[in-house]
DRENTORKOL-3810 file (N, C-alpha, C; in nm, 4 decimals):
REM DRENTORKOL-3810
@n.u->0.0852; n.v->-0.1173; n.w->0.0000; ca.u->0.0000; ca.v->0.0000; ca.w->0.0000; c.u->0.0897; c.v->0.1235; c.w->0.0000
@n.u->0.0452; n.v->0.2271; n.w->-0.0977; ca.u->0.1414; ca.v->0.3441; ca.w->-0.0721; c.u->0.0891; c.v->0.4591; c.w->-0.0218
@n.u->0.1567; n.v->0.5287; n.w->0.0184; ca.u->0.1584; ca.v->0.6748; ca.w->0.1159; c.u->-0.0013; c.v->0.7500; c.w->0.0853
@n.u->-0.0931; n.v->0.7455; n.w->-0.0150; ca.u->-0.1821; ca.v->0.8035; ca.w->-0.0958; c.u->-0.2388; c.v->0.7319; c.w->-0.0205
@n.u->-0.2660; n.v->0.5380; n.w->-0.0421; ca.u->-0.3488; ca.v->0.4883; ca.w->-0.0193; c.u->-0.3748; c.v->0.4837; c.w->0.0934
@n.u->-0.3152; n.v->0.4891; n.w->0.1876; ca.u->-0.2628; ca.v->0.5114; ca.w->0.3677; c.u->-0.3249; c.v->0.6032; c.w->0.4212
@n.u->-0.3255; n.v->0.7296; n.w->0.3406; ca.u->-0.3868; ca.v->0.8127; ca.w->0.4091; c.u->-0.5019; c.v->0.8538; c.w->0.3518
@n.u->-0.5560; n.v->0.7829; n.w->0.2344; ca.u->-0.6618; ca.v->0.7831; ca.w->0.2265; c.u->-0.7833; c.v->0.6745; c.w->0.3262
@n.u->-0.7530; n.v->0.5364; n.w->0.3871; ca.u->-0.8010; ca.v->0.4763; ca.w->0.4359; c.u->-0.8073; c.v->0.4954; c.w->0.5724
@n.u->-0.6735; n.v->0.6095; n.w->0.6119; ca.u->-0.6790; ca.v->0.6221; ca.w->0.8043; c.u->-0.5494; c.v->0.5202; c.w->0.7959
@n.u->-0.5815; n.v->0.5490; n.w->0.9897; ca.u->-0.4744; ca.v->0.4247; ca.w->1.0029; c.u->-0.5441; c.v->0.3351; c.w->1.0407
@n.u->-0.4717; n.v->0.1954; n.w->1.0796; ca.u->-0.5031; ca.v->0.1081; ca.w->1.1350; c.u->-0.4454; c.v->0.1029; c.w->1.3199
@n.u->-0.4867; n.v->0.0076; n.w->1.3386; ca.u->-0.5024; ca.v->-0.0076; ca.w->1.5295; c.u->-0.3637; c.v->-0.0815; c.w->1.5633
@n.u->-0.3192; n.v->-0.0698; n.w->1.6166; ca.u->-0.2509; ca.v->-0.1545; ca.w->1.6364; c.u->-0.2652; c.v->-0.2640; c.w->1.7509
@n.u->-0.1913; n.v->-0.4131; n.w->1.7177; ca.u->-0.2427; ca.v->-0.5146; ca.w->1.7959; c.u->-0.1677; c.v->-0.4753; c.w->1.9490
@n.u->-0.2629; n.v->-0.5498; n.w->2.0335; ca.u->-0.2514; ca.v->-0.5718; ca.w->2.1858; c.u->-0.2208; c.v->-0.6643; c.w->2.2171
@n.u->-0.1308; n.v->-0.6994; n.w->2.2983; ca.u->-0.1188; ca.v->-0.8215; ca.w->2.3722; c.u->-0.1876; c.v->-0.7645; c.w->2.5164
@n.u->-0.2389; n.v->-0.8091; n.w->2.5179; ca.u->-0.3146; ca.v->-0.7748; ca.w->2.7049; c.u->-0.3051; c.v->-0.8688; c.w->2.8217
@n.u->-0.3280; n.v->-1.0207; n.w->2.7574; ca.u->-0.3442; ca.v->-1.1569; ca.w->2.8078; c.u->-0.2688; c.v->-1.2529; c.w->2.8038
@n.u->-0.2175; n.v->-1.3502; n.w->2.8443; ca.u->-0.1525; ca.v->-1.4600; ca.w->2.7596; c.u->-0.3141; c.v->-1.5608; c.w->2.7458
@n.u->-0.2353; n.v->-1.5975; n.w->2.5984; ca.u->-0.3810; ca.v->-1.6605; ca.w->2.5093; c.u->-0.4424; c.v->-1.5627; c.w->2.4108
@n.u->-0.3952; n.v->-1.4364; n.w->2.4127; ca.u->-0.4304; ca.v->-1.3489; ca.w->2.3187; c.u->-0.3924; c.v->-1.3711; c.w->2.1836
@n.u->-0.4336; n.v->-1.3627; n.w->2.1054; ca.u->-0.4478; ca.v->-1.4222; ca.w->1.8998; c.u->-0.4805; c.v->-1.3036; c.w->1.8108
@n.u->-0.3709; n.v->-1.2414; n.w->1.7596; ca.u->-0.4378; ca.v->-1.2032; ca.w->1.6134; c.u->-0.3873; c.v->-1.3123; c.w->1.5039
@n.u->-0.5028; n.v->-1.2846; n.w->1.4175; ca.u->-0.4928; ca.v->-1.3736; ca.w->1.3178; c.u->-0.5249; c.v->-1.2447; c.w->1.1696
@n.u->-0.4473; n.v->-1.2744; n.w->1.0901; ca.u->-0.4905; ca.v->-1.1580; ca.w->0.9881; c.u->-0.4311; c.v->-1.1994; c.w->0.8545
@n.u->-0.5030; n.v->-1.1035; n.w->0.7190; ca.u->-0.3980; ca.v->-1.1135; ca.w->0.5795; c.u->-0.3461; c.v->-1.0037; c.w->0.5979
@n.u->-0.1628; n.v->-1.0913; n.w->0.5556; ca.u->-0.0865; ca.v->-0.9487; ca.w->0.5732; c.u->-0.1378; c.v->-0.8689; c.w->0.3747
@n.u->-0.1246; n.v->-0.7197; n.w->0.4329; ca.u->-0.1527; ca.v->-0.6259; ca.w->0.3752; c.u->-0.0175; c.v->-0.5508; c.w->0.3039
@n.u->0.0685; n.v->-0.5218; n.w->0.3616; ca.u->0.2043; ca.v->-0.4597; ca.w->0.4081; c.u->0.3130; c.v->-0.4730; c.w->0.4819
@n.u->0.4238; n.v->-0.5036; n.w->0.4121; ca.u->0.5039; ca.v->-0.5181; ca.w->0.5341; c.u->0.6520; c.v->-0.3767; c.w->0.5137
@n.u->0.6703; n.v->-0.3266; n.w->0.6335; ca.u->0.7671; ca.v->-0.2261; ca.w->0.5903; c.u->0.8586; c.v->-0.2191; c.w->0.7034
@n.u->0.8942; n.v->-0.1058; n.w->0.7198; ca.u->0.9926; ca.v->-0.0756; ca.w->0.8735; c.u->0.9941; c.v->0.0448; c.w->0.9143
@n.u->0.9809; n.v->0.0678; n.w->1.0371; ca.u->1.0120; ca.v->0.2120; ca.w->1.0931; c.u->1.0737; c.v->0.2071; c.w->1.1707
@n.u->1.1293; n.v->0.3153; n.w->1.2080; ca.u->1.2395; ca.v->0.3583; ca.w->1.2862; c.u->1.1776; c.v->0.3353; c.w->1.4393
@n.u->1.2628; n.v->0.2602; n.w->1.5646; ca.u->1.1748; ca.v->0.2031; ca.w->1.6480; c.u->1.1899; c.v->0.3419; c.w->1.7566
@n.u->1.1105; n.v->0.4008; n.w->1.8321; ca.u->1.0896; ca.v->0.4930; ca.w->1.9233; c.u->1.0770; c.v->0.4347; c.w->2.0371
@n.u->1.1665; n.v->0.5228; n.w->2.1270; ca.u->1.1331; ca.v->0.5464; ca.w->2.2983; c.u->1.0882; c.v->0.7022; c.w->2.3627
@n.u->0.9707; n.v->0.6598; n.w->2.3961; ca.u->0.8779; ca.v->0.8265; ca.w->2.4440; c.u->0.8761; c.v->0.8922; c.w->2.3252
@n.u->0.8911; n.v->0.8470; n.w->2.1941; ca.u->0.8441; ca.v->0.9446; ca.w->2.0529; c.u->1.0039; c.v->0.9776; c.w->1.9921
@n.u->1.1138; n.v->0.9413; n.w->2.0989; ca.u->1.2306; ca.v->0.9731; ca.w->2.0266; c.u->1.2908; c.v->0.8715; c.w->1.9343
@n.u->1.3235; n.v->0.9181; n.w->1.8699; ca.u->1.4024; ca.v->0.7954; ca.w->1.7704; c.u->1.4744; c.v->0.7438; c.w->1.8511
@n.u->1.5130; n.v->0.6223; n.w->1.8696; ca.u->1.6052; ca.v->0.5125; ca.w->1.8679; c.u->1.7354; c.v->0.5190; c.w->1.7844
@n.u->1.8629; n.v->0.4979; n.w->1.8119; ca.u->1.9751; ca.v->0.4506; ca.w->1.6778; c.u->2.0881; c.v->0.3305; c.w->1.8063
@n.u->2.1251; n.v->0.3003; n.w->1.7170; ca.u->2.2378; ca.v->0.1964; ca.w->1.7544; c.u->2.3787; c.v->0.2940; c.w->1.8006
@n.u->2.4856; n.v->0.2505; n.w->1.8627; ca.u->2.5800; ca.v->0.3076; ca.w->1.9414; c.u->2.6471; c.v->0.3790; c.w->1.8293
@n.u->2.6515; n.v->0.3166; n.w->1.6977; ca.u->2.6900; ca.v->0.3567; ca.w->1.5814; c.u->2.6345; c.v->0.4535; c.w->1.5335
@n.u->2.4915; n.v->0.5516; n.w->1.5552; ca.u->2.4153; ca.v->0.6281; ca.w->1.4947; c.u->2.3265; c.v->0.6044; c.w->1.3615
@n.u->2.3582; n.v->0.4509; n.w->1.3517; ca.u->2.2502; ca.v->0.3888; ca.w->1.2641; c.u->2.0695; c.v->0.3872; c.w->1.3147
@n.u->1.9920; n.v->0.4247; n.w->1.2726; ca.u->1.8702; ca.v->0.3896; ca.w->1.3210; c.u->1.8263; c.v->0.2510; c.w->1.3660
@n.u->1.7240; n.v->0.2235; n.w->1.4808; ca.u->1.7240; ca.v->0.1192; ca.w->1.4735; c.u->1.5427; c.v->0.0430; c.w->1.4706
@n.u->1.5809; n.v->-0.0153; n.w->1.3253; ca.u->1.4520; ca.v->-0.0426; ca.w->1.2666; c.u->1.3837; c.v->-0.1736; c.w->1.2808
@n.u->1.1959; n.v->-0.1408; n.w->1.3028; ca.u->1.1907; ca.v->-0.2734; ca.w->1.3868; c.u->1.0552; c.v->-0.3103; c.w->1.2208
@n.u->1.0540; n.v->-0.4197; n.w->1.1959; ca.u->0.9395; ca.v->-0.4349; ca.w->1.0614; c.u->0.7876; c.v->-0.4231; c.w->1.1718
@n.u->0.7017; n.v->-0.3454; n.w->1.0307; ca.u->0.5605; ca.v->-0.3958; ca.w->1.1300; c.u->0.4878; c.v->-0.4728; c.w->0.9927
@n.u->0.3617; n.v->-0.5143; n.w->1.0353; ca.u->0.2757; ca.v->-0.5772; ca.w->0.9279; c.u->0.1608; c.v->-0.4777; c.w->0.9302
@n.u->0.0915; n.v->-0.4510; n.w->0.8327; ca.u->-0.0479; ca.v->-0.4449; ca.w->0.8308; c.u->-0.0996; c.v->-0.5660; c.w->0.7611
@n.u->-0.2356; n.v->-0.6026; n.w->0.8904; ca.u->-0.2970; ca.v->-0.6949; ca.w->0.8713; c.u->-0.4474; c.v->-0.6957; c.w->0.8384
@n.u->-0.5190; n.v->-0.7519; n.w->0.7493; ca.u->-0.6373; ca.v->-0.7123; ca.w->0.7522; c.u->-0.7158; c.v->-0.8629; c.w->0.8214
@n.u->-0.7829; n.v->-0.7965; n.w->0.9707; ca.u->-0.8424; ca.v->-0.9079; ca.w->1.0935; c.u->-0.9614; c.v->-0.8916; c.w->1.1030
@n.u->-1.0685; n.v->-1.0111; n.w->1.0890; ca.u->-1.1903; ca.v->-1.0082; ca.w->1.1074; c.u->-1.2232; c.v->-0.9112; c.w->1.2972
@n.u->-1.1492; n.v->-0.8664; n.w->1.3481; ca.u->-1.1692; ca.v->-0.7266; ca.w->1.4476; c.u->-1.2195; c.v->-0.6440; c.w->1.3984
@n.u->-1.3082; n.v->-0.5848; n.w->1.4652; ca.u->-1.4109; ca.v->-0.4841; ca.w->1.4588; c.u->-1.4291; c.v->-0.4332; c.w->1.5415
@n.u->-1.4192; n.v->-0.2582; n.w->1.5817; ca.u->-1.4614; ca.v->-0.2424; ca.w->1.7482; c.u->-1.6278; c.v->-0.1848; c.w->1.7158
@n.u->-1.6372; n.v->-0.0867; n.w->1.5893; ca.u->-1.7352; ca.v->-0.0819; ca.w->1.5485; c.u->-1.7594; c.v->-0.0736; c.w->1.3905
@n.u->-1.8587; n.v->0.0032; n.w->1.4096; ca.u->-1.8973; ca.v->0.0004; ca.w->1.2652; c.u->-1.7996; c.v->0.1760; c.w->1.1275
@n.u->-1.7072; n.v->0.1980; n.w->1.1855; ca.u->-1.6140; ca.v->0.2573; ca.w->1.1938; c.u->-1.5003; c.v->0.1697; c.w->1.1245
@n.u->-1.4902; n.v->0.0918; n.w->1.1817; ca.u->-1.3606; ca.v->0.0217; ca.w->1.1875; c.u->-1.3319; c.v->-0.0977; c.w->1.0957
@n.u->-1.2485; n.v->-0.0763; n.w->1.0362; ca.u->-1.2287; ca.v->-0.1607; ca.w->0.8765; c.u->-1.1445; c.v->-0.2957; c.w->0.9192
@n.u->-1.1093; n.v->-0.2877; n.w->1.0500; ca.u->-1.0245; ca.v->-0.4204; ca.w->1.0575; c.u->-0.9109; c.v->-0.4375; c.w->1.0644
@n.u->-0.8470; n.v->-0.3422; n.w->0.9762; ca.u->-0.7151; ca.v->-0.3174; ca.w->1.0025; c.u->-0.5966; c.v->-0.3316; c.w->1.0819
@n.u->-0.5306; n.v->-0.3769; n.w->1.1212; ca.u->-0.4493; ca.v->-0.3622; ca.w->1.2483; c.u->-0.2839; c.v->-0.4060; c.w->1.2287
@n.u->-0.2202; n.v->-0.3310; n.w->1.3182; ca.u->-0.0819; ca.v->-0.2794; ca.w->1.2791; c.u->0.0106; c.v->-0.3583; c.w->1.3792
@n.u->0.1026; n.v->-0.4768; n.w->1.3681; ca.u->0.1821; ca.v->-0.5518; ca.w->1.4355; c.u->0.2839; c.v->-0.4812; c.w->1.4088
@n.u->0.3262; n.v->-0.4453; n.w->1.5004; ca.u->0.4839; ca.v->-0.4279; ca.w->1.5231; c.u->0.5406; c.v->-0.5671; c.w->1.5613
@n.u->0.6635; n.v->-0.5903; n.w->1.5038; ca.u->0.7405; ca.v->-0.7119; ca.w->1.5627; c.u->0.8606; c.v->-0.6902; c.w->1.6233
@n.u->0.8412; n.v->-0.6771; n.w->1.7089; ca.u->0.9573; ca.v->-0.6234; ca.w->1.8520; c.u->0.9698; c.v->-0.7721; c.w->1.9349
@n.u->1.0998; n.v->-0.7689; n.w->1.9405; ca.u->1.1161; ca.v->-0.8738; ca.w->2.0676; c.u->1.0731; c.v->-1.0363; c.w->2.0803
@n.u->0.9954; n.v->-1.0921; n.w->2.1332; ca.u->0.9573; ca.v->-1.2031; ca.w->2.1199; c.u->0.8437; c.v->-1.2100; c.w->2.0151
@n.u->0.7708; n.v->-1.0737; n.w->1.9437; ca.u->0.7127; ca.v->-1.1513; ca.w->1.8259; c.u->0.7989; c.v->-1.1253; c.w->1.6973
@n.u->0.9251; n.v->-1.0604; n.w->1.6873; ca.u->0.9935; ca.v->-1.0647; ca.w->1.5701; c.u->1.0377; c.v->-1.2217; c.w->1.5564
@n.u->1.1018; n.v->-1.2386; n.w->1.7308; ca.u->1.1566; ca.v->-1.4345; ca.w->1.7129; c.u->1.0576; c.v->-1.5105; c.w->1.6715
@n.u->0.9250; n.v->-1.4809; n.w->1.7174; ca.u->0.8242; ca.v->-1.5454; ca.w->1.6841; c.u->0.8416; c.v->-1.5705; c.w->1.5210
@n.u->0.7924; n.v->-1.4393; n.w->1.4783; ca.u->0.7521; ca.v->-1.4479; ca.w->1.3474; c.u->0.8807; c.v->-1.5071; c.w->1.2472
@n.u->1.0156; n.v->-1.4507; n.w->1.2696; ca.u->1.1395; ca.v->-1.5398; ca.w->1.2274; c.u->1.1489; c.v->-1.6594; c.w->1.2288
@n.u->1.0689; n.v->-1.7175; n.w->1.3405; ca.u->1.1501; ca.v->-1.8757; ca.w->1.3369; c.u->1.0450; c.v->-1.9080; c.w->1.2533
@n.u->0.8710; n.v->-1.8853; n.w->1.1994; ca.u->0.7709; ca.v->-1.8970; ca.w->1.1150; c.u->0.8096; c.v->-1.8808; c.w->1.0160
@n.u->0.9114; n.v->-1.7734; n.w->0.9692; ca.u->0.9160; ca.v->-1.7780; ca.w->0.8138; c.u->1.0229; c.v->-1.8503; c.w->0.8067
@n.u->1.0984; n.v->-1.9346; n.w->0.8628; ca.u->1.1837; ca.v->-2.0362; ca.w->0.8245; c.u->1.1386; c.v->-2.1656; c.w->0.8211
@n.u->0.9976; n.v->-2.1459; n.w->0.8829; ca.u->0.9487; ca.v->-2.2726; ca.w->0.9184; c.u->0.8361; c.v->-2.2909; c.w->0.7605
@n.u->0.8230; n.v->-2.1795; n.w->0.7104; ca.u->0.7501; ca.v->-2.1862; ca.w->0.6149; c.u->0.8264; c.v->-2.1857; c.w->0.4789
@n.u->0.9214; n.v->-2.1006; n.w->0.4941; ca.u->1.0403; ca.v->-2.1174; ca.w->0.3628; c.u->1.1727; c.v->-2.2116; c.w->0.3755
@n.u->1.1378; n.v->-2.3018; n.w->0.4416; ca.u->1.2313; ca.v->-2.3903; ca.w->0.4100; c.u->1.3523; c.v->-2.3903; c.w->0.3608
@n.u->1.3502; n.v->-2.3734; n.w->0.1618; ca.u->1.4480; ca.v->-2.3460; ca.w->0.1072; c.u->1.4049; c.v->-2.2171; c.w->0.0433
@n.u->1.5534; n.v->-2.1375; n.w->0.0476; ca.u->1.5611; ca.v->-2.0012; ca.w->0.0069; c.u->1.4904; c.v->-1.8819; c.w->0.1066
@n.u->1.5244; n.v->-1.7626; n.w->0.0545; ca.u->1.5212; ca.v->-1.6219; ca.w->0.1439; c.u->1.3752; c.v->-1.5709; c.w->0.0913
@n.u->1.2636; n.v->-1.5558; n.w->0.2095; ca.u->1.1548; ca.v->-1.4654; ca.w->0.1337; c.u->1.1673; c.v->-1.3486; c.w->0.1311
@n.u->1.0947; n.v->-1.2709; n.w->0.0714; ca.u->1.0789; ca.v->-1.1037; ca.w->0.0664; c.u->0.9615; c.v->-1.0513; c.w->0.1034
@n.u->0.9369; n.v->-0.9299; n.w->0.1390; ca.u->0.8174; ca.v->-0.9087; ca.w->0.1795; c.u->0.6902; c.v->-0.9600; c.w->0.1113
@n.u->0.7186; n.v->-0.8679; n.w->-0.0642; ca.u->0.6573; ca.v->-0.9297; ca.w->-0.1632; c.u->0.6079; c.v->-1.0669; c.w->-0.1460
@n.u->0.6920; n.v->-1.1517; n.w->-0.0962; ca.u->0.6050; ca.v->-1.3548; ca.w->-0.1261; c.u->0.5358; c.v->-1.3996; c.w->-0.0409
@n.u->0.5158; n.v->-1.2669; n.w->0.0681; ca.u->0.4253; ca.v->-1.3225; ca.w->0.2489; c.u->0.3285; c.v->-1.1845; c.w->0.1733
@n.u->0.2742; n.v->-1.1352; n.w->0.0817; ca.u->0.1712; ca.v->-1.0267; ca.w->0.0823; c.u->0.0576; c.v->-1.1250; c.w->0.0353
@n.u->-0.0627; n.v->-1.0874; n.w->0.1309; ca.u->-0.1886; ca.v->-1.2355; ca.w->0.0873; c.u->-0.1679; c.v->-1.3409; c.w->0.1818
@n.u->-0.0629; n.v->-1.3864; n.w->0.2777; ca.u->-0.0356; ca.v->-1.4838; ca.w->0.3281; c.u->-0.1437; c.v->-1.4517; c.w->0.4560
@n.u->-0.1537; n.v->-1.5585; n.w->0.5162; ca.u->-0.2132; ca.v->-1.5386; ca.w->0.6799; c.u->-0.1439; c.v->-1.5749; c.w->0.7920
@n.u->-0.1107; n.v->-1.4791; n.w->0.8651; ca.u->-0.0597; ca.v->-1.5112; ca.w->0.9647; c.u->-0.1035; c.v->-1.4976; c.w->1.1145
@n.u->-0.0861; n.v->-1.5594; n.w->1.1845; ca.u->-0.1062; ca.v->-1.6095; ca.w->1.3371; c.u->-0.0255; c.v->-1.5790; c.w->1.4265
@n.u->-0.0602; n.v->-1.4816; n.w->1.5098; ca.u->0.0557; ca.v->-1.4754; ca.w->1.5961; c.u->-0.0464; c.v->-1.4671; c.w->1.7713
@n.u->0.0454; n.v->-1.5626; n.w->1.8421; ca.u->-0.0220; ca.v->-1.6013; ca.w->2.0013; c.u->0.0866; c.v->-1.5840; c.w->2.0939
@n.u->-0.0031; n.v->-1.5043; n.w->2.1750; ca.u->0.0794; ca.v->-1.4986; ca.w->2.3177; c.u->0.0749; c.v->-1.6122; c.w->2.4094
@n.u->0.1907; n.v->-1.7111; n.w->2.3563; ca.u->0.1923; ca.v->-1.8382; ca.w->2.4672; c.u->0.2245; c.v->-1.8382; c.w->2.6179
@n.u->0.3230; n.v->-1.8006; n.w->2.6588; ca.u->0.3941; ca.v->-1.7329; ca.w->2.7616; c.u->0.4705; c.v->-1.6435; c.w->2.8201
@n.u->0.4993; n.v->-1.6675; n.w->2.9367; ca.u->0.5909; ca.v->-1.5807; ca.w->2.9985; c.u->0.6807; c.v->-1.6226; c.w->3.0645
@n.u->0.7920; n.v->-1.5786; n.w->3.0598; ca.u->0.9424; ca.v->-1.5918; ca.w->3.1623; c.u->0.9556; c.v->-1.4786; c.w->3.2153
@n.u->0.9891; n.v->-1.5106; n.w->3.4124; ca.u->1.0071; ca.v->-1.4155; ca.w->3.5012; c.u->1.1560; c.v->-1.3422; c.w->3.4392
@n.u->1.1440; n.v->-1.2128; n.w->3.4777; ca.u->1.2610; ca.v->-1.1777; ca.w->3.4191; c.u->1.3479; c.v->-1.1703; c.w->3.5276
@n.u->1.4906; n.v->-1.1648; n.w->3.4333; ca.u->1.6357; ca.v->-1.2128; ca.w->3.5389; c.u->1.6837; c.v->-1.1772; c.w->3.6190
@n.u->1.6794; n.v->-1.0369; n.w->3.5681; ca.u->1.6550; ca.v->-0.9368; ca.w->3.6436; c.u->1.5988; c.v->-0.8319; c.w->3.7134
@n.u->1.6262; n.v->-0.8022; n.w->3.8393; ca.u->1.5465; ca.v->-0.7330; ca.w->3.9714; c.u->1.5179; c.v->-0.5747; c.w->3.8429
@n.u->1.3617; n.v->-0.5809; n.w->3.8173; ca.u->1.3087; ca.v->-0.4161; ca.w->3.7630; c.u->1.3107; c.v->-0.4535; c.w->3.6579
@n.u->1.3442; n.v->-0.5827; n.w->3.5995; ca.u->1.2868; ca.v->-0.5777; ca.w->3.4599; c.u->1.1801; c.v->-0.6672; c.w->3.4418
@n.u->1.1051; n.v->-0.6431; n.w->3.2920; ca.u->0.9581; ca.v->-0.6917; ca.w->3.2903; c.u->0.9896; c.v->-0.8188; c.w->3.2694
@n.u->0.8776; n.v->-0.8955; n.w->3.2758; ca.u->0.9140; ca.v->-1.0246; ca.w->3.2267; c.u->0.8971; c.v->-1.0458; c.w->3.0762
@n.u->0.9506; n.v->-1.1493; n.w->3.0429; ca.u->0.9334; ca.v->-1.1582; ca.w->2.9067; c.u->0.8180; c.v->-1.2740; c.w->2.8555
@n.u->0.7789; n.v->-1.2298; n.w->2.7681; ca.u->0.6745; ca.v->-1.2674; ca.w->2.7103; c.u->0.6982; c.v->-1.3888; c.w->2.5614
@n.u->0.6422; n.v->-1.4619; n.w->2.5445; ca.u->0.6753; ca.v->-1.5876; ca.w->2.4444; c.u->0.6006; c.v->-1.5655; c.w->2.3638
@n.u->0.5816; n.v->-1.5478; n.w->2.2241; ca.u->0.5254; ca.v->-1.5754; ca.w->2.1642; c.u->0.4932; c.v->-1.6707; c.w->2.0663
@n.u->0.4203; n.v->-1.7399; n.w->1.9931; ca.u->0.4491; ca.v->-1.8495; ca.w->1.8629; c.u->0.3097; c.v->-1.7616; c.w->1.7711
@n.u->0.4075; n.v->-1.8098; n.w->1.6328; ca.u->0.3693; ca.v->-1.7276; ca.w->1.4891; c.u->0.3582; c.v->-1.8482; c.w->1.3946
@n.u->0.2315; n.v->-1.8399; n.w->1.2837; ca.u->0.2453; ca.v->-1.9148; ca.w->1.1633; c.u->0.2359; c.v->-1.8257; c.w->1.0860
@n.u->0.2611; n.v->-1.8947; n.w->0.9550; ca.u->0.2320; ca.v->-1.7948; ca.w->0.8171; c.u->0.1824; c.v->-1.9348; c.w->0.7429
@n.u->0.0408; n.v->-1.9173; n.w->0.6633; ca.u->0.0279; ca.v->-1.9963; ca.w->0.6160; c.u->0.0204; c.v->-1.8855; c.w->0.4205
@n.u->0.1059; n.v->-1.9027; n.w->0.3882; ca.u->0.1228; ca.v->-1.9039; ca.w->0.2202; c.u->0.0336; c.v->-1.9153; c.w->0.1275
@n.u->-0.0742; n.v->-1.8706; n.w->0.0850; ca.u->-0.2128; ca.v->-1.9172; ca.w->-0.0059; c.u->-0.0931; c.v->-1.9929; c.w->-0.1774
@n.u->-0.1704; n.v->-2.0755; n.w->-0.1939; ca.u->-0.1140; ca.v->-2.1253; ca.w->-0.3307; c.u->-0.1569; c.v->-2.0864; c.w->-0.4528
END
């Protein structure tokens, strides 16, 4: 989708994890990258490289109302980037995909668990597991 079409449709929501057992399920729409923010500031690496995290737009039978097209915006940070990584290896087997060959695909992503974290003040971490199922 490009910049025109984007802002002609609004945005989309982005997903929640709230629960463990929580599920979006969606067709990816888009996949791109932005620059990842803390409190609205950019992020960069020690190097002054930016540091970029992919999101998806997904289109999810979610609805809050009659407003709302479904839309919704995964960021893959942290345990759902591993998530979704170890899925597209699990789905591409042989060779490297591109965004392009997961557009139309469906993907699944669940909040399975959690690990106490290691350390004293930090959050715990959260598990996730991801499919991509590929339409033929």
């Amino acid at each position: 989708m490009d910049v025109i079409s984007r802002m002609h449709g609004g945005r989309s929501e982005s997903v929640k994890f709230d629960s463990q057992g929580d599920v979006v399920t969606g067709t990816v729409l888009e996949v791109r990258e932005v620059q990842m923010k803390d409190d609205g500031v950019p992020e960069v690496w020690k190097e002054g490289v930016p540091r970029m995290t992919p999101i998806f737009v997904l289109q999810t039978e979610e609805m809050d109302d009659e407003d709302d097209d479904g839309r919704r915006t995964l960021f893959a940070r942290s345990g759902i980037y591993t998530a979704i990584s170890n899925a597209l290896r699990e789905t591409f087997k042989k060779g490297t995909p591109t965004s392009a060959m997961i557009l139309g695909s469906e993907i699944r992503v669940e909040w399975v668990d959690t690990v106490p974290a290691r350390k004293k003040g930090h959050s715990d971490r959260k598990i996730y597991d991801a499919r991509i199922h590929v339409p033929v």
